[in-house]
C-alpha positions as CSV (number, residue, x, y, z in Angstrom):
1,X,66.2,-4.5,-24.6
2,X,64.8,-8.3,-24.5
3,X,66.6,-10.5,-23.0
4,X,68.1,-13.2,-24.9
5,X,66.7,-17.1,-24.6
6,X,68.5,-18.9,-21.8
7,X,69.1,-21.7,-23.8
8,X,70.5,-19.6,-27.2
9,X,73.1,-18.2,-24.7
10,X,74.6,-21.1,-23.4
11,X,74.5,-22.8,-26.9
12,X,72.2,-25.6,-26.3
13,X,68.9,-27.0,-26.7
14,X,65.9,-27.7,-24.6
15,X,66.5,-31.1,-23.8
16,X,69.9,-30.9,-22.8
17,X,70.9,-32.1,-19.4
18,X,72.3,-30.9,-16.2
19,X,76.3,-31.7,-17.6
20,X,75.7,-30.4,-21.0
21,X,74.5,-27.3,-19.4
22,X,77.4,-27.5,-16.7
23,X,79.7,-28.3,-19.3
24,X,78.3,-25.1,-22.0
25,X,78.7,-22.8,-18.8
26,X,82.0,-23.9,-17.9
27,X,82.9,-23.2,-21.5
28,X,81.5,-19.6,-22.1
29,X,82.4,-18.2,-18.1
30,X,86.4,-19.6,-19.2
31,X,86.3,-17.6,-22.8
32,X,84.6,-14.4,-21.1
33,X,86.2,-14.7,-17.4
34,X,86.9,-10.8,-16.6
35,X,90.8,-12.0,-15.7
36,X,90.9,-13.3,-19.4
37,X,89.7,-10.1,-20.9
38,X,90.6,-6.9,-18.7
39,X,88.5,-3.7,-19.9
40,X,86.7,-5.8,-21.7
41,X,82.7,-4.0,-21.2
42,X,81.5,-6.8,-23.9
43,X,83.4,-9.7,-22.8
44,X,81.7,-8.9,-18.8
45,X,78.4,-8.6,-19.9
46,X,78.8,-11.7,-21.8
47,X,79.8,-13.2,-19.0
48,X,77.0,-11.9,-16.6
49,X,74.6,-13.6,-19.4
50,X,75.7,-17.1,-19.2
51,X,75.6,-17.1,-15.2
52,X,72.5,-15.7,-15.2
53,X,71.3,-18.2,-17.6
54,X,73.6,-21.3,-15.5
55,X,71.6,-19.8,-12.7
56,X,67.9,-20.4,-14.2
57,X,68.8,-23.2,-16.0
58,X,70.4,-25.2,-13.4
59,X,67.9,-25.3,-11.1
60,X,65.0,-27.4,-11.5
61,X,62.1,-25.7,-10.1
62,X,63.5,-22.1,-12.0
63,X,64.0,-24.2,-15.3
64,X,60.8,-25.5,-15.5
65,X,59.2,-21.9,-14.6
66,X,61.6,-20.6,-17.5
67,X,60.2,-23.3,-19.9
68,X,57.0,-22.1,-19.2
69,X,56.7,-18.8,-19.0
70,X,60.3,-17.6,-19.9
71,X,62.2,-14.5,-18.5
72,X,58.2,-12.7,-18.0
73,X,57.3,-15.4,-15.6
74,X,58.9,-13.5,-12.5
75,X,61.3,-14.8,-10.1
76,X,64.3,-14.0,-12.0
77,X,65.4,-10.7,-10.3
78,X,68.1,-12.4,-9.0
79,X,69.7,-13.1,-12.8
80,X,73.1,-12.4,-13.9
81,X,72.5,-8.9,-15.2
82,X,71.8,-8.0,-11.6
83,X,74.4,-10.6,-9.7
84,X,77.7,-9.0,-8.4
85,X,81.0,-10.6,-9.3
86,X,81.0,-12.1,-5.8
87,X,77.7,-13.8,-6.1
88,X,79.4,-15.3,-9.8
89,X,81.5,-16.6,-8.6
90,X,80.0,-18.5,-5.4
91,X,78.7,-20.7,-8.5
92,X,82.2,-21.7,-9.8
93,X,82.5,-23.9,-6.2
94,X,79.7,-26.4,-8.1
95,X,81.0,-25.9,-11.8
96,X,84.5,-26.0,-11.5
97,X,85.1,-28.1,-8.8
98,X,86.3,-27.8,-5.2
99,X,84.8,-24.8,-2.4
100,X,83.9,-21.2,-3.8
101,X,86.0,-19.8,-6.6
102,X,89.6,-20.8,-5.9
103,X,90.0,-23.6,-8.6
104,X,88.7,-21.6,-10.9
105,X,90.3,-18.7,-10.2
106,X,93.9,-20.4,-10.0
107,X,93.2,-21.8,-13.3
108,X,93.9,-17.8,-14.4
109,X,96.5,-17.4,-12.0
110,X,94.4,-16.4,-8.8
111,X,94.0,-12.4,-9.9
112,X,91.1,-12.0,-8.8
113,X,90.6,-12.1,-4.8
114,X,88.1,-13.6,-2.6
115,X,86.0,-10.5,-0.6
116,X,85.4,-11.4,3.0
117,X,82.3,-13.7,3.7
118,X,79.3,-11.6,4.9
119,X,77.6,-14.9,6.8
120,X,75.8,-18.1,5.6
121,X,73.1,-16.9,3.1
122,X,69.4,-18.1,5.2
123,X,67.6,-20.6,4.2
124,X,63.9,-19.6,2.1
125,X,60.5,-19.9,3.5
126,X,57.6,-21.2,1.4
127,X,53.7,-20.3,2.0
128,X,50.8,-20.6,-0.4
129,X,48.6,-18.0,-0.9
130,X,44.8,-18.1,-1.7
131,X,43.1,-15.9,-4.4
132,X,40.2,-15.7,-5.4
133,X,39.4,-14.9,-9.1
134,X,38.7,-11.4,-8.9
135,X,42.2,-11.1,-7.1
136,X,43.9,-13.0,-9.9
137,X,41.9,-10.5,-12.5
138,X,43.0,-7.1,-10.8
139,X,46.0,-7.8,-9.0
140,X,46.5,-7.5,-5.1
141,X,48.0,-6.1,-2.0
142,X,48.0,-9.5,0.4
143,X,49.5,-8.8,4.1
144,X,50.3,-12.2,5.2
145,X,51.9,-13.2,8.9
146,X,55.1,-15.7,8.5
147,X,57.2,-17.4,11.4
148,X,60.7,-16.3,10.4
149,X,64.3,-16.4,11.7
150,X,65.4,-13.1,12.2
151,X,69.0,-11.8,13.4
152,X,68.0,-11.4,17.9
153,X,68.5,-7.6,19.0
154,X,71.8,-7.4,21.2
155,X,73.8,-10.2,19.1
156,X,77.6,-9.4,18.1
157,X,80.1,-10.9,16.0
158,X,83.5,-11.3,16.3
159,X,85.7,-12.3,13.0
160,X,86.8,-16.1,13.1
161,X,90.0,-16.8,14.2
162,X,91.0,-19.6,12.0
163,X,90.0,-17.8,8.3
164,X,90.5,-14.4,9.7
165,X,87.2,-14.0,8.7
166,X,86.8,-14.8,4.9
167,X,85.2,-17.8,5.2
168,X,87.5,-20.3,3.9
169,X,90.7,-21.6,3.7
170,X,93.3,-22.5,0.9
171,X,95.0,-25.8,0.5
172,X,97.6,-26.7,-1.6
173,X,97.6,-29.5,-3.6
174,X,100.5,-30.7,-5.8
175,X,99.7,-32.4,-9.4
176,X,101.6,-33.8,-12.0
177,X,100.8,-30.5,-13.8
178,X,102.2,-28.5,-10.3
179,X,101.2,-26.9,-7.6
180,X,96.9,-26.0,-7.6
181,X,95.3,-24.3,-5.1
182,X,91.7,-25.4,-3.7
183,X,89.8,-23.2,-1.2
184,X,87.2,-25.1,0.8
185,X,84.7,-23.8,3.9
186,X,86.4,-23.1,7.0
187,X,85.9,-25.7,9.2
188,X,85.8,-23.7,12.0
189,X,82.9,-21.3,11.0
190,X,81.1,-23.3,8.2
191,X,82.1,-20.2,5.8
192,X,80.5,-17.7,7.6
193,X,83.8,-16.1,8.2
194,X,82.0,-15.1,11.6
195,X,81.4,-16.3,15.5
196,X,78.7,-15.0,17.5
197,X,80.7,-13.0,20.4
198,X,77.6,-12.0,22.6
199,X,74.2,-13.0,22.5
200,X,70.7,-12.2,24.8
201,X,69.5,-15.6,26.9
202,X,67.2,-18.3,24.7
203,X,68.7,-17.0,21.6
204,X,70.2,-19.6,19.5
205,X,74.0,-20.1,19.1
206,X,74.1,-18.8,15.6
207,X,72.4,-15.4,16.7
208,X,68.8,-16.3,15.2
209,X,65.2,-16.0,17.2
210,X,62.2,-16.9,15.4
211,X,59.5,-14.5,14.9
212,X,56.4,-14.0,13.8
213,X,56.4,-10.9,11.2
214,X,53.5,-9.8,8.9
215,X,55.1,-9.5,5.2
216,X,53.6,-7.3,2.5
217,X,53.2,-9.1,-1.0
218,X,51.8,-7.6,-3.7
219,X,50.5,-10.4,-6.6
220,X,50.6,-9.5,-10.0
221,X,47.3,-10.0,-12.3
222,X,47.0,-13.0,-14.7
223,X,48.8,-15.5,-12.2
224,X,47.6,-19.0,-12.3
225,X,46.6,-21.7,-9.4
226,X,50.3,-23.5,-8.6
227,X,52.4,-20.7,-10.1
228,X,55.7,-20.3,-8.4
229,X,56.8,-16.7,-7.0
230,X,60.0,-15.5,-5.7
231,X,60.0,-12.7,-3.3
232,X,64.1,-12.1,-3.0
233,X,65.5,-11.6,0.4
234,X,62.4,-12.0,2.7
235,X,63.0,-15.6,3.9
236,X,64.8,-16.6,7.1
237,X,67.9,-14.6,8.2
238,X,71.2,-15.9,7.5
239,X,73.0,-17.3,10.3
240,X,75.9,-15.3,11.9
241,X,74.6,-12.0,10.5
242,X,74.6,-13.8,7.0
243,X,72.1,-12.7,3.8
244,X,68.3,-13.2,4.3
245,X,66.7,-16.1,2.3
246,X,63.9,-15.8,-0.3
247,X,59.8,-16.0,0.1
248,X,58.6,-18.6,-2.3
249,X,54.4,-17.5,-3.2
250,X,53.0,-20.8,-4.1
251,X,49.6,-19.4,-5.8
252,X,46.2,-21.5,-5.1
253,X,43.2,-20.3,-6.8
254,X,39.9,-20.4,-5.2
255,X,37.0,-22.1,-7.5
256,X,34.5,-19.4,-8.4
257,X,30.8,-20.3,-7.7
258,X,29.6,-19.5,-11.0
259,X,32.2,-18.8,-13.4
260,X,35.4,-21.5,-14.4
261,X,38.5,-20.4,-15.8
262,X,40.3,-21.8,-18.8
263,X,43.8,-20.3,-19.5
264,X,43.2,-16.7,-19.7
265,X,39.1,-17.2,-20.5
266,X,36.5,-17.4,-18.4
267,X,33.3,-19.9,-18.7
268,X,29.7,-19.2,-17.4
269,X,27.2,-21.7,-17.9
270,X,23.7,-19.9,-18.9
271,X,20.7,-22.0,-18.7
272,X,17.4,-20.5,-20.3
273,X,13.7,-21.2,-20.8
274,X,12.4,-22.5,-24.6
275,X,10.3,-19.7,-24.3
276,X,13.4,-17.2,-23.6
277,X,15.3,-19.3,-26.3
278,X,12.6,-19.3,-29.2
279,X,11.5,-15.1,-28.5
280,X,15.1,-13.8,-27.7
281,X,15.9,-11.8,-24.4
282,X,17.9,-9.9,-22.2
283,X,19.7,-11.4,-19.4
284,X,22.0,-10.8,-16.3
285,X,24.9,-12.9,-16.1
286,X,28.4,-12.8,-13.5
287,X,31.5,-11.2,-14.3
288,X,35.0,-11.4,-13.1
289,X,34.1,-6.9,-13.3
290,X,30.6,-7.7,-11.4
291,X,27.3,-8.1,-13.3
292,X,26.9,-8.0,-17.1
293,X,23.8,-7.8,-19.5
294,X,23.6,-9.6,-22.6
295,X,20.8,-9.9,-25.4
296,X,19.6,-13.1,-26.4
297,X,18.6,-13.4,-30.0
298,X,15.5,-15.2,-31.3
299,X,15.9,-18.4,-32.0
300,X,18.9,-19.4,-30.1
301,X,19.9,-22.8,-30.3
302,X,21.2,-24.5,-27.2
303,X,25.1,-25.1,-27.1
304,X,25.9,-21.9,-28.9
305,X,28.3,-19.9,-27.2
306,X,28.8,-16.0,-27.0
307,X,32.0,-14.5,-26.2
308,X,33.0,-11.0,-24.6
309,X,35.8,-9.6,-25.6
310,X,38.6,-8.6,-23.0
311,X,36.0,-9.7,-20.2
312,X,38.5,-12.5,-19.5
313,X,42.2,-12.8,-17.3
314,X,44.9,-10.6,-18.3
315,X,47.6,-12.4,-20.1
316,X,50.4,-12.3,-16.7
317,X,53.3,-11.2,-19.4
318,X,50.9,-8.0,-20.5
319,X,49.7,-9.6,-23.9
320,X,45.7,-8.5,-23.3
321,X,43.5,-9.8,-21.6
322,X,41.0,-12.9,-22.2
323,X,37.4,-13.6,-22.9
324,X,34.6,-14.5,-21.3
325,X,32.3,-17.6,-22.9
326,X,28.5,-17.6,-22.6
327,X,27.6,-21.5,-22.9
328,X,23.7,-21.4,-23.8
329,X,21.8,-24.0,-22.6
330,X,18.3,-24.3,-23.5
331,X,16.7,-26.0,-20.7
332,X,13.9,-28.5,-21.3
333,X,11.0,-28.9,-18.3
334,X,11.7,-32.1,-16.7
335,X,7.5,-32.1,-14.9
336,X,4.6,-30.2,-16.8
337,X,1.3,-29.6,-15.9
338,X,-2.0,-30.7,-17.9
339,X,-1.8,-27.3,-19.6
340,X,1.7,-27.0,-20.2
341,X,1.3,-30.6,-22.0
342,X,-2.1,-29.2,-23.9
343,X,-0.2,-26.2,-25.0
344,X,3.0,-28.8,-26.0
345,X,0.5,-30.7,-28.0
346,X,-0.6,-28.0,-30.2
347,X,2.5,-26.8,-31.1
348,X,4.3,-30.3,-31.5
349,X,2.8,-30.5,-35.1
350,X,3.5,-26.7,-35.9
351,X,6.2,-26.9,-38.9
352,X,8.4,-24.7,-36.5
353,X,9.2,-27.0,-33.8
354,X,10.5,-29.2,-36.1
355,X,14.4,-29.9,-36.1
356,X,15.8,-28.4,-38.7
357,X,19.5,-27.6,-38.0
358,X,21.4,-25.6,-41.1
359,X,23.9,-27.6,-42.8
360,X,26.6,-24.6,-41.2
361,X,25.5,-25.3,-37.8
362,X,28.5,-26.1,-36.2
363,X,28.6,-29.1,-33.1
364,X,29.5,-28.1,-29.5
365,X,32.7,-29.3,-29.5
366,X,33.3,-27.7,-32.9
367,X,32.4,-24.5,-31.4
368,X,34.5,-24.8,-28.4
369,X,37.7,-25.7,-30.3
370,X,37.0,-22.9,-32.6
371,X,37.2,-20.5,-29.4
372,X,40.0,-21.9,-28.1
373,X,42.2,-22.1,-30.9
């Protein structure tokens, strides 16, 4: 089953900003909140559908990915059909105010408890990775060496003495409407709920040693030069023992020497003889596969362009694949010799080198639109 438009679920429309999204969120998690409706399958999944649409749509560089290429675009995996309850609600700390859940979950009458912190989720790493177009045609395997933090071999934690290990600590406030209760980061342990208890010499104090580590990435086909991708949980470790980061791809594209990309199509540039033109012929030409033969028909005019169905990109959401344009160009001798100006001669009066386009014939740019379009 499709997933449903990120903007239909919260209720609001592309150009709506970052509090009218906060505000749609806060809305739909308060009407759908699991406290709210107990054994309520329907009312949860709704609820896992607006965070994982808060999720994409509050974040700048997912939102514009979204806008682009929607849910297809990759990246997502970490959405709200596949967040736990405990990642959920690490959200409410920004939307509703004060650290982590507690406001929010005081506002139902704090049933639902807090689990114990597992660490300070790591921070992500960001390379850029070139392909070339055959790579971006097919799809690769890439095995690429990173400089990450990684947890040190011998390090041990001990629970922090001043959250007991949870990773925060609840204050009590009291309002004109009573007493609420605000949780915030423990001061003590930043909210890792943790304290390194042992660690090996030169390793830092939070229990992290850089290394260098060779990752294995595999790039799907139909990705474009700048494209953003997310691999989840292989960025830097999370300080004291805490979740690993993400890889953020950052795809650069490699200029071809004879063929150009456009969208999902593929342009080569032929140049042939008047002679080759005039009597037709059959010709070699690149391909993203290799090496391609095509027939030239008599009498080809120069700008006309052939295409070759499914010789292009594949579509990166799996809706086909592209073309590849032939751009004829009929190329004109810039020196002759006496001969070749003799021969000229004859033939400049012949009826048949006169200009005599057909009221159809269509201008380049014409043509082009017509492809593209």
């Amino acid at each position: 089953m499709s997933k449903r438009d990120c903007y239909e679920v919260l209720g609001v429309d592309r150009n709506a900003t970052k509090i009218e999204i906060k505000k749609a969120y806060r809305k739909l998690a308060v009407k759908y909140h699991p406290d709210k409706n107990p054994d309520n399958q329907a009312a949860e999944d709704k609820f896992k559908e607006a965070a994982e649409a808060y999720d994409i749509l509050s974040d700048e560089a997912k939102k514009a990915k979204y806008d682009q290429y929607g849910h297809g675009g990759g990246g997502f995996g970490g959405g709200g059909s596949h967040m736990n309850m405990d990642d959920i609600f690490s959200q409410f700390g920004d939307v509703f105010g004060g650290g982590g859940g507690g406001g929010f979950e005081s506002f139902f009458g704090g049933g639902r408890g807090r689990s114990r912190q597992t660490g300070v989720r790591g921070s992500d790493l960001r390379i850029r990775v070139k392909l070339t177009l055959e790579d971006i045609a097919n799809g690769v395997e890439k095995k690429i060496k990173v400089q990450r933090l990684s947890l040190a071999d011998g390090v041990t934690f001990t629970d922090c003495g001043q959250c007991n290990g949870v990773g925060y600590v609840r204050q009590v406030q009291r309002t004109v409407l009573g007493n609420m209760m605000q949780e915030h980061a423990c001061p003590s342990c930043g909210g890792a709920g943790k304290k390194v208890d042992k660690k090996p010499a030169g390793v830092q104090n939070d229990g992290l040693e850089r290394k260098e580590e060779i990752i294995k990435i595999n790039l799907p086909a139909g990705v474009e030069d700048g494209m953003n991708l997310t691999m989840r949980g292989q960025g830097n470790a999370g300080p004291m023992g805490g979740p690993n980061g993400d890889l953020l791809i950052v795809v650069e594209e490699k200029a071809h020497p004879e063929l150009k990309r456009e969208g999902n199509s593929v342009v080569y540039e032929l140049y042939v003889s008047i002679s080759d033109a005039a009597l037709g012929t059959s010709i070699e030409i690149p391909a993203i596969t290799g090496k391609l033969r095509i027939k030239l028909e008599s009498g080809t005019q120069s700008g006309k362009i052939l295409r070759l169905r499914g010789k292009g990109i594949p579509d990166i959401n799996g809706y086909g694949k592209g073309d590849q344009l032939v751009h004829v160009n009929v190329w004109t001798p810039k020196t002759l010799s006496s001969e070749e100006k003799e021969i000229l001669e004859k033939l400049k009066s012949s009826p048949n080198f006169n200009p005599d386009p057909d009221k159809d014939e269509k201008g380049f740019f014409d043509k082009v639109r017509e492809f593209f379009n």
